[in-house]
C-alpha positions in Angstrom: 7.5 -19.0 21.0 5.1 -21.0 19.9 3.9 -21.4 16.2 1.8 -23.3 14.3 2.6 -22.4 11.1 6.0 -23.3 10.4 6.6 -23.1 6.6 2.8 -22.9 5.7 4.2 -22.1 2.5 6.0 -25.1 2.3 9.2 -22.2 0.7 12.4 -22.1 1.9 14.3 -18.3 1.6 15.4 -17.7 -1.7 19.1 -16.4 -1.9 21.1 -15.1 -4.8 24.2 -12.4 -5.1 23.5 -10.3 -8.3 20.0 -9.3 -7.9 16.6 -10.2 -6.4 13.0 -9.2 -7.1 9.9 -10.0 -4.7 6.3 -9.4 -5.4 2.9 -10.9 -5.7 2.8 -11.9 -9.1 5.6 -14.1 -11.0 5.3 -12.7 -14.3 6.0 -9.4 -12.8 8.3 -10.7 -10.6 10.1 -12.1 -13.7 9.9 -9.0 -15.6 11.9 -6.9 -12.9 14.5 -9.5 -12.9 15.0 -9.1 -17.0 15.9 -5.4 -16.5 18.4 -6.5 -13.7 19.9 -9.5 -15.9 20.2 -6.4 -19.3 21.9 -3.9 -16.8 19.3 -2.3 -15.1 19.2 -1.1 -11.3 16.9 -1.5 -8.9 15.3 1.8 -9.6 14.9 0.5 -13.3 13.4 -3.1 -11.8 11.4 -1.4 -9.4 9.7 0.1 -12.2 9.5 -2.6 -14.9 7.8 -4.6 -12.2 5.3 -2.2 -11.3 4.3 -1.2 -14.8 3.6 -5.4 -15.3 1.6 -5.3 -12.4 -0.6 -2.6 -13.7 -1.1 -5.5 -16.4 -1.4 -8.4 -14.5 -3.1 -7.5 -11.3 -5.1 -4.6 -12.7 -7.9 -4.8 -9.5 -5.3 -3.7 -7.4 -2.7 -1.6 -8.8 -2.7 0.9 -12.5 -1.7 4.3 -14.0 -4.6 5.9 -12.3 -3.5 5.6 -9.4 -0.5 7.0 -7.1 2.6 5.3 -5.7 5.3 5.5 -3.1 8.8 4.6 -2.7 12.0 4.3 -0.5 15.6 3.5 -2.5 19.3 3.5 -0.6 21.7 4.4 -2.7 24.7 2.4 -2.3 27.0 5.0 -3.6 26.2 7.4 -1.0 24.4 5.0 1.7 21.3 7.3 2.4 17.9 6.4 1.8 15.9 8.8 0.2 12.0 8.8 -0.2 9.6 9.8 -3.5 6.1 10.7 -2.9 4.4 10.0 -6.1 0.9 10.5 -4.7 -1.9 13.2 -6.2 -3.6 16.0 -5.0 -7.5 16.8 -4.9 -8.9 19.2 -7.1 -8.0 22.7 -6.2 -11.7 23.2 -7.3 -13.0 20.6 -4.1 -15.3 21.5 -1.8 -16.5 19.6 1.4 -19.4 22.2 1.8 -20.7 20.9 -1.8 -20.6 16.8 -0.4 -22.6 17.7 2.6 -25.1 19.5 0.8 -25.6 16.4 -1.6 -26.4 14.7 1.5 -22.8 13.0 2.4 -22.3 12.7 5.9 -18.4 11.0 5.3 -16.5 11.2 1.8 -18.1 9.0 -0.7 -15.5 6.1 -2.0 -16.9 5.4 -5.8 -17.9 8.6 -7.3 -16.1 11.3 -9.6 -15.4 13.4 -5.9 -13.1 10.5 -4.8 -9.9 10.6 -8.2 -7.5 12.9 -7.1 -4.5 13.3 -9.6 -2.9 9.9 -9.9 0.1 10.2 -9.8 1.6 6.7 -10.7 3.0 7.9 -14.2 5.1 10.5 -12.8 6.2 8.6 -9.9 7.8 6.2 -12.0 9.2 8.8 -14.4 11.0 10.5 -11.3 12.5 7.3 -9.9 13.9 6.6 -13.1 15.2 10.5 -13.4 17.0 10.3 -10.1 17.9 6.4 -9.5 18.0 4.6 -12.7 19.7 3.7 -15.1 17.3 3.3 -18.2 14.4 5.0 -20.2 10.8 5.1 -19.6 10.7 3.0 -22.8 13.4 0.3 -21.9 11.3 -0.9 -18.4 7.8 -0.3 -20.0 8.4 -2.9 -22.7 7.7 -6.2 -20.9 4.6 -4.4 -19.8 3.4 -3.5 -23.4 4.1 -6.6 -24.5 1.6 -8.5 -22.0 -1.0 -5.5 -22.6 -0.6 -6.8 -26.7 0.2 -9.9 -26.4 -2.1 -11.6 -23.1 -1.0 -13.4 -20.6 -3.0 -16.6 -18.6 -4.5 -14.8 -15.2 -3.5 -16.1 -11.9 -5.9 -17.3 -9.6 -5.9 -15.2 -6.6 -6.1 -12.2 -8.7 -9.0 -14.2 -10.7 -10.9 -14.2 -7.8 -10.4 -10.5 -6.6 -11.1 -9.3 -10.6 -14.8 -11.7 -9.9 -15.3 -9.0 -6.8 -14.9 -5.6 -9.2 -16.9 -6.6 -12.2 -20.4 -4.7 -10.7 -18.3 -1.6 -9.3 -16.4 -1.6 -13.6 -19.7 -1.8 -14.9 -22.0 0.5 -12.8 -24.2 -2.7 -12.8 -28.2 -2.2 -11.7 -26.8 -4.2 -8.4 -24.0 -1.9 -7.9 -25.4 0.2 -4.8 -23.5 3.1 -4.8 -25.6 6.0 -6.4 -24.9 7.1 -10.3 -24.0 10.8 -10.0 -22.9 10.8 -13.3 -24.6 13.4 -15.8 -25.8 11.4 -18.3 -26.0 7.2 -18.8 -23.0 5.6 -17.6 -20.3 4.4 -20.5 -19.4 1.2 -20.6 -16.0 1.9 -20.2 -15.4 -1.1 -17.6 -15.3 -3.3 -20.2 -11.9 -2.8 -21.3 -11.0 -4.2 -17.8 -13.2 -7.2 -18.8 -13.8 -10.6 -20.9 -16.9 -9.6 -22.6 -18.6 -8.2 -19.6 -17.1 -10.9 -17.1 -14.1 -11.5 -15.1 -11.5 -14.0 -16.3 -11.1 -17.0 -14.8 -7.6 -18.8 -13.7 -5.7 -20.1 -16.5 -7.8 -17.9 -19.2 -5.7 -15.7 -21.5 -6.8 -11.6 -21.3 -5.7 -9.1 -23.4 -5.7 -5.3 -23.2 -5.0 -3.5 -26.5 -6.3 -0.4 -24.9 -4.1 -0.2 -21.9 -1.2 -1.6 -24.0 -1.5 1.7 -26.1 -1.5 3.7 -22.7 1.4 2.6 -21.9 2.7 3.3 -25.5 2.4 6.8 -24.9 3.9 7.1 -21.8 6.9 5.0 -23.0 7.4 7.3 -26.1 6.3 10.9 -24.7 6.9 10.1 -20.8 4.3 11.0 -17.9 3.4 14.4 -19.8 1.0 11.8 -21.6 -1.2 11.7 -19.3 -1.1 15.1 -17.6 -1.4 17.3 -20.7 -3.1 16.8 -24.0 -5.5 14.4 -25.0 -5.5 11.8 -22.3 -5.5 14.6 -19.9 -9.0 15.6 -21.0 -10.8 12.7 -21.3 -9.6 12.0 -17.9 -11.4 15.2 -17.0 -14.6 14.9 -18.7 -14.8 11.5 -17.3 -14.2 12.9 -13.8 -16.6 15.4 -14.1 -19.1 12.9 -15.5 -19.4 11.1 -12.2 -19.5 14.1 -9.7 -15.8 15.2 -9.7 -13.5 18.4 -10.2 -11.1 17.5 -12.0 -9.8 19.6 -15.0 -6.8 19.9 -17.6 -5.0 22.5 -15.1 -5.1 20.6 -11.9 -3.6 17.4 -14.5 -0.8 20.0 -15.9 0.1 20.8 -12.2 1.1 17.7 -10.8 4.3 16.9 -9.6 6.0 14.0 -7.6 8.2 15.7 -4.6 11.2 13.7 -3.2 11.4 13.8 0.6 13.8 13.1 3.3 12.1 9.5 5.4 11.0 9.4 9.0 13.1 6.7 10.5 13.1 5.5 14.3 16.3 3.3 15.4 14.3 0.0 17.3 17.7 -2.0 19.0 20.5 -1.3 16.4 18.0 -1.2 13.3 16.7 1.9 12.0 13.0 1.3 10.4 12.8 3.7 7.6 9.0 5.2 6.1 8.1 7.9 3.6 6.3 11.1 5.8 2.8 11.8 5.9 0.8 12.0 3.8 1.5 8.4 4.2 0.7 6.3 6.9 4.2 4.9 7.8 4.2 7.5 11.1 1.7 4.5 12.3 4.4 1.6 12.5 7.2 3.9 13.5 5.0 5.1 17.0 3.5 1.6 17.1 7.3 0.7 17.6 9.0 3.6 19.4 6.0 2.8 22.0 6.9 -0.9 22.2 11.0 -0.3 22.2 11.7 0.0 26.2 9.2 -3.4 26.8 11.9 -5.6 25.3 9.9 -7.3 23.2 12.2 -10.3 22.9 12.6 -11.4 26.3 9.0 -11.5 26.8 6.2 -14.2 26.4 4.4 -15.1 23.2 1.0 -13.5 24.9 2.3 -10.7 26.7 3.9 -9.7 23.4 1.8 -10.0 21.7 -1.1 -8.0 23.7 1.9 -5.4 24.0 1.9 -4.9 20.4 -1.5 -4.4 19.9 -1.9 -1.8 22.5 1.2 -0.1 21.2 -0.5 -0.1 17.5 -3.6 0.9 19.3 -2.0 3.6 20.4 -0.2 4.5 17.1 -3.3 4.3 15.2 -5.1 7.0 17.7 -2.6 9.2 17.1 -2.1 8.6 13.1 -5.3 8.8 12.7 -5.8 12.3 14.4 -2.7 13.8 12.8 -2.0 12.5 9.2 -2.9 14.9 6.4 -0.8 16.2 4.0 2.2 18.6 5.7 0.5 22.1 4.5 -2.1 21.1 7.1 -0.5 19.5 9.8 -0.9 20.6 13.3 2.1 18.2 14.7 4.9 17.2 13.3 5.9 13.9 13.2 9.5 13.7 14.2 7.7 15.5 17.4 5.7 12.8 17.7 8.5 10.6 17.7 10.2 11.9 20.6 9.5 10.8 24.7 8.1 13.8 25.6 5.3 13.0 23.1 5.6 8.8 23.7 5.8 8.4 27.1 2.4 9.7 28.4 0.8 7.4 25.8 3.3 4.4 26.6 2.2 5.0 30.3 -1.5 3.8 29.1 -0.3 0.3 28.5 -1.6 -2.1 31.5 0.3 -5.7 31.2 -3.3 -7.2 32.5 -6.0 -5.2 30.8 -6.9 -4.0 26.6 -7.4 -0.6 26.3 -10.9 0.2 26.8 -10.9 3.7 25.3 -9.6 4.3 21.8 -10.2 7.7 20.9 -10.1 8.9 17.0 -11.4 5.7 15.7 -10.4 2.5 14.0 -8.9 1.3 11.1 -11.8 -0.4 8.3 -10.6 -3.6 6.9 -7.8 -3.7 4.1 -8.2 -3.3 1.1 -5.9 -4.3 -2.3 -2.8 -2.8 -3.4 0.5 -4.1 -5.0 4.1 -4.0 -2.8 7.3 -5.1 -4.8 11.1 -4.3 -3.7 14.3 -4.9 -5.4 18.0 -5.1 -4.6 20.9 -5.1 -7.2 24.3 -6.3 -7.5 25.6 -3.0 -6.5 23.8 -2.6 -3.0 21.1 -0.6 -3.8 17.6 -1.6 -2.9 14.0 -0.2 -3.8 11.1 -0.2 -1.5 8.2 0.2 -3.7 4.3 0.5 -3.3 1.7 1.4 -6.1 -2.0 1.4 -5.9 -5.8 2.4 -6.9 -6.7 1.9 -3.2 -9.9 -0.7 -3.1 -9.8 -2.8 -5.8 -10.2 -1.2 -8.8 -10.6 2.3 -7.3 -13.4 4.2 -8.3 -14.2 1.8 -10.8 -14.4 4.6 -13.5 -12.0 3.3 -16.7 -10.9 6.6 -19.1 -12.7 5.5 -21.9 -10.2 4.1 -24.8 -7.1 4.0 -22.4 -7.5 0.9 -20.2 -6.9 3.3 -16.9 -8.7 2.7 -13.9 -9.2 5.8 -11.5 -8.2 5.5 -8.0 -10.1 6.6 -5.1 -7.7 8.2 -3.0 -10.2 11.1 -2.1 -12.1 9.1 0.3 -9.4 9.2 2.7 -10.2 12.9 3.6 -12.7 13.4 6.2 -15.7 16.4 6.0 -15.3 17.5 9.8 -14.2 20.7 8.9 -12.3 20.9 12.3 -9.8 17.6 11.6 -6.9 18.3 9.6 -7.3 16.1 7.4 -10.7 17.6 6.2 -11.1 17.3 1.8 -9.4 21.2 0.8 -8.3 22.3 -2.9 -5.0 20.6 -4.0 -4.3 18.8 -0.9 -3.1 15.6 -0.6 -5.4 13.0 1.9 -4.5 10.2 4.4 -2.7 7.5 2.4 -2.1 3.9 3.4 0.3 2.9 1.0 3.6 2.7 2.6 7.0 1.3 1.7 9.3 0.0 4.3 13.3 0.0 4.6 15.7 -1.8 7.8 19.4 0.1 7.6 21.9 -0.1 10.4 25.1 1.8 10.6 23.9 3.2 7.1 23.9 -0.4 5.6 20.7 -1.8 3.9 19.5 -4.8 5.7 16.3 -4.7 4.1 13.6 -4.0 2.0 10.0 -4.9 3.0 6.1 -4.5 2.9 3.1 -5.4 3.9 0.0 -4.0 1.7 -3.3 -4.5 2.3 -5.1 -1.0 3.0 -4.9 -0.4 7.3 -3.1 -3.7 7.8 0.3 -1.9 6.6 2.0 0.0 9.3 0.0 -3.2 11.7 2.6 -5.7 9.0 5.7 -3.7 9.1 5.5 -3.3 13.2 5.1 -7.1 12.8 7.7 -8.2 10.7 10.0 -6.2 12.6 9.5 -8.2 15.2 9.1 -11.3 13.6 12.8 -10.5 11.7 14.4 -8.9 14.4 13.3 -9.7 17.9 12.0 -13.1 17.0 15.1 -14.1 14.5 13.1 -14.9 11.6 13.9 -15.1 8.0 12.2 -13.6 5.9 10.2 -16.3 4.6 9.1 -18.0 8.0 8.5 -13.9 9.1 5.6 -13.6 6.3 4.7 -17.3 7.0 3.7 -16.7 10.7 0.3 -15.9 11.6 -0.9 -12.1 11.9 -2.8 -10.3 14.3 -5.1 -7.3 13.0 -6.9 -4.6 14.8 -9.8 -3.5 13.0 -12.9 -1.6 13.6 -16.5 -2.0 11.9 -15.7 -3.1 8.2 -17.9 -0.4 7.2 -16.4 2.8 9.1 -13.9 5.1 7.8 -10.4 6.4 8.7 -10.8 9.0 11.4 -14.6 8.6 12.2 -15.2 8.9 16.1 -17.8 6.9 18.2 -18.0 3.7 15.5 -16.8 0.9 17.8 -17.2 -0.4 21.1 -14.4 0.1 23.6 -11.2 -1.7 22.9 -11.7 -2.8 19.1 -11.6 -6.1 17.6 -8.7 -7.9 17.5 -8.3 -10.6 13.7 -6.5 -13.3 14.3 -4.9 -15.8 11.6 -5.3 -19.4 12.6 -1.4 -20.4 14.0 -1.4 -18.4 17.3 -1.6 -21.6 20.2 -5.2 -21.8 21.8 -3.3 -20.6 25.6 -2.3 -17.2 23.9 -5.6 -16.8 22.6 -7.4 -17.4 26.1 -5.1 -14.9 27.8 -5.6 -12.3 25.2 -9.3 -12.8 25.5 -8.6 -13.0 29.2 -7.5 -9.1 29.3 -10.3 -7.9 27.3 -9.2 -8.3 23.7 -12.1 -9.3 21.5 -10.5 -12.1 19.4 -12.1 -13.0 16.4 -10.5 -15.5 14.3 -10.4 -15.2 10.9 -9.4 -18.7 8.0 -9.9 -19.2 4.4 -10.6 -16.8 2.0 -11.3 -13.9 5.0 -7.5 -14.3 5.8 -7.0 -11.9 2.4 -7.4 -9.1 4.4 -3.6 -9.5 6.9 -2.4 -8.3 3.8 0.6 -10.2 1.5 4.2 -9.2 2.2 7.5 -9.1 0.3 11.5 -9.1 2.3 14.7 -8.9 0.7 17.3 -9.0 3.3 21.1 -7.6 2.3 23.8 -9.3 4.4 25.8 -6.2 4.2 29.1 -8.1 4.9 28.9 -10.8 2.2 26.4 -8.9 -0.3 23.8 -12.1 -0.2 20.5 -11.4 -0.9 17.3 -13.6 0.9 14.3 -12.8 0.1 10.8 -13.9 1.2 7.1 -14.0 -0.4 4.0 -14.2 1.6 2.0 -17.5 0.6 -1.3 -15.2 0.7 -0.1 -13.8 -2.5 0.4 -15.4 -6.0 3.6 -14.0 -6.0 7.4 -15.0 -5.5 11.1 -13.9 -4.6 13.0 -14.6 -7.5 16.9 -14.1 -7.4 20.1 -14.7 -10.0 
């Protein structure tokens, strides 16, 4: 094929035997491989580095919001898969939104925090995987909470794009539903009322006695007691249902992972409510085209119907189980594939796409983790866009996620907002075994991008023969509707979707896809944020090396010893 982009990140793999941590910030990056280098898992570095994250990249990731994760177990070589994501009041009610005037869910108000379940999450991991306390993996956290720590510049510039949404600001043009002024709680996620700039040196004493709590008294911290009500009241503030009861009920579940075997690998995702279902049909649809005997174009236009196709059907179907109408290993079978596969024309885009389009991305944190023993840790933990809601617990440091605005009000879809349910979630870990062997552990985040990156670096890795760096180096492709529509809305594009390009695809494969009806529109700069940044570590399982990859459109690294 042809690329342009050959080591745009001017990296080479990173490779190391004991242990290996990838993700997009170093000093979390570094953190993870502390608890590796003291005797800690990949369960135990999974979690130290998402708990500095929560720190250090605090517009895209915290303990108000939810998380996922994927770990294989060396000892027993089976992957197993924790939803650590929240439910919706039990107390919500669609009928209420549309009578407010909401013709979708809104994004920024109280209605939109569902439990977060981030704190729990990592608690379970830790019960089931790891090796070490709550309090042994929280402490590099607490002590950049206390102590500061110089921001880096990519997440600089996405704290500039929050600071109106933290502090309800007069330009900030979603409506105030809350029941009295707004508190200036935003400011503990800021420098005097501002975002920090690159290089300056934040600290949050709030947040660092958050995580204090959790270390010494666990997740029950902040489902019971008194962070538990002020989460509530603050909730309720802005709109929402929250209370003390649906806080007490939470629980993470452990799950067994969809998985579809693509050529001798076996892609591994958590189940719905996740998204993940969306890359595994995107790639049970593209299996029998042979992907790697074909042309860079007619690949290419192959995978983007096939994700088409995967994203009509994920989002129709995705909810949370209790309210499915199909299950999802039936959709993974031919009887429900091959009518859809038979769509595909070689010369022509699609030019009906029913169920809608994915919006743009939007920011989230994706680490993984392999130790010396063979296990490995797929991990993703989020607030969903940006910040989430915006709303801060006052005196905690917590942002509130806004995971409620992935339910829809047409009382007919399944995912429709109901009491205690979980919604469509895009945060998705991904896993590559074969023959029961890790080969790797890898993500994609970025909002809609995700099932769109792990389809890709499939490809990229295993149909392609990348490694993992020059696999997150290449350029992306990204379906996308308006920027402005929601999952599951009907009617708000035009036929066939636009198709974001990164700048590296060569100028004939862009001419043929715009030849067949793709709308190309190619994205550079700044506007390339939204393909998402990536993490791989790769297990040969035969010699036990470790190479690992970090997308260049991240601050982050893969850091091994």
């Amino acid at each position: 094929m042809t690329l342009k982009q050959d080591f745009v990140s001017r990296r080479s793999d990173v490779r190391s035997r004991r242990g290996m941590v990838a993700t997009s910030q170093p000093l979390a990056a570094q953190a993870g491989l502390r608890i590796l280098m003291a005797g800690g898992n990949a369960a135990d570095a999974a979690v130290a580095t998402a708990a500095v994250l929560n720190v250090v990249e605090p517009i895209s990731t915290g303990i108000g919001g939810d998380c996922f994760a994927l770990f294989y177990d060396a000892a027993t070589r089976r992957v197993a898969a924790l939803n650590g994501s929240g439910r919706t009041s039990r107390h919500a009610n669609p009928r209420e939104l549309v009578a407010t005037g909401y013709a979708t869910m809104p994004s920024f108000t109280g209605h939109a925090v569902s439990v977060p379940g981030t704190a729990a999450g990592w608690e379970d991991l830790l019960a089931r995987h790891g090796t070490m306390t709550l309090a042994d993996v929280l402490a590099p956290a607490i002590e950049y909470a206390s102590d500061g720590y110089p921001v880096s510049e990519w997440i600089a510039l996405g704290w500039q794009r929050q600071v109106s949404k933290l502090l309800r600001s007069p330009d900030w043009d979603t409506p105030d539903l809350s029941s009295g002024p707004p508190q200036p709680s935003g400011n503990e996620l800021l420098m005097g009322g501002r975002a920090p700039q690159p290089g300056e040196i934040i600290r949050m004493p709030e947040l660092a006695e958050t995580l204090r709590g959790i270390a010494a008294a666990g997740s029950e911290y902040i489902y019971r007691g008194d962070f538990a009500d002020k989460l509530a009241a603050h909730v309720q503030r802005y709109g929402g249902w929250l209370d003390r009861e649906d806080l007490a009920g939470h629980r993470s579940d452990w799950v067994v992972p969809l998985a579809f075997d693509y050529h001798g690998r076996r892609l591994h995702e958590c189940p719905p409510n996740g998204q993940g279902l969306a890359a595994l049909l995107a790639l049970a649809l593209a299996k029998p085209f042979q992907l790697a005997e074909l042309d860079e174009a007619d690949r290419v236009h192959v995978m983007i119907e096939c994700m088409r196709l995967g994203f009509t059907d994920a989002l129709r179907y995705i909810t949370d189980p209790a309210s499915a109408v199909v299950s999802p290993e039936h959709m993974l079978t031919e009887e429900w594939l091959a009518p859809r596969r038979d769509r595909i024309r070689m010369g022509q885009a699609a030019q009906d796409v029913p169920h809608g389009l994915p919006p743009a991305g939007t920011d989230t944190v994706y680490l993984c983790t392999a130790d010396e023993h063979g296990n490995g840790c797929s991990f993703i933990n989020s607030l969903y866009q940006g910040t989430g809601t915006g709303l801060v617990v006052p005196d905690t440091g917590v942002s509130l996620q806004n995971r409620g605005a992935g339910f829809v009000l047409d009382p007919d879809h399944p995912n429709v907002l109901r009491g205690g349910r979980r919604p469509y979630h895009t945060i998705i870990p991904g896993m590559v075994t074969a023959n029961s062997e890790l080969l790797a552990c890898m993500g994609v985040m970025g909002g809609y991008m995700q099932p769109q990156g792990h389809f890709q670096m499939m490809v990229r890795m295993y149909d392609e023969g990348l490694p993992p760096q020059r696999a997150l180096d290449a350029p992306r492709w990204q379906l996308a509707g308006p920027s402005s529509a929601q999952p599951n809305s009907v009617g708000a594009h035009r036929p066939g979707g636009r198709v974001l390009l990164e700048p590296g695809f060569a100028p004939e494969v862009m001419r043929s896809l715009q030849d067949r009806g793709h709308r190309i529109e190619v994205r550079q700069g700044l506007d390339r944020g939204g393909f998402g940044g990536g993490q791989i570590i790769a297990r040969n399982p035969e010699t036990g090396v470790l190479t690992g990859g970090s997308d260049p459109r991240k601050d982050g690294c893969a850091i091994g010893w």
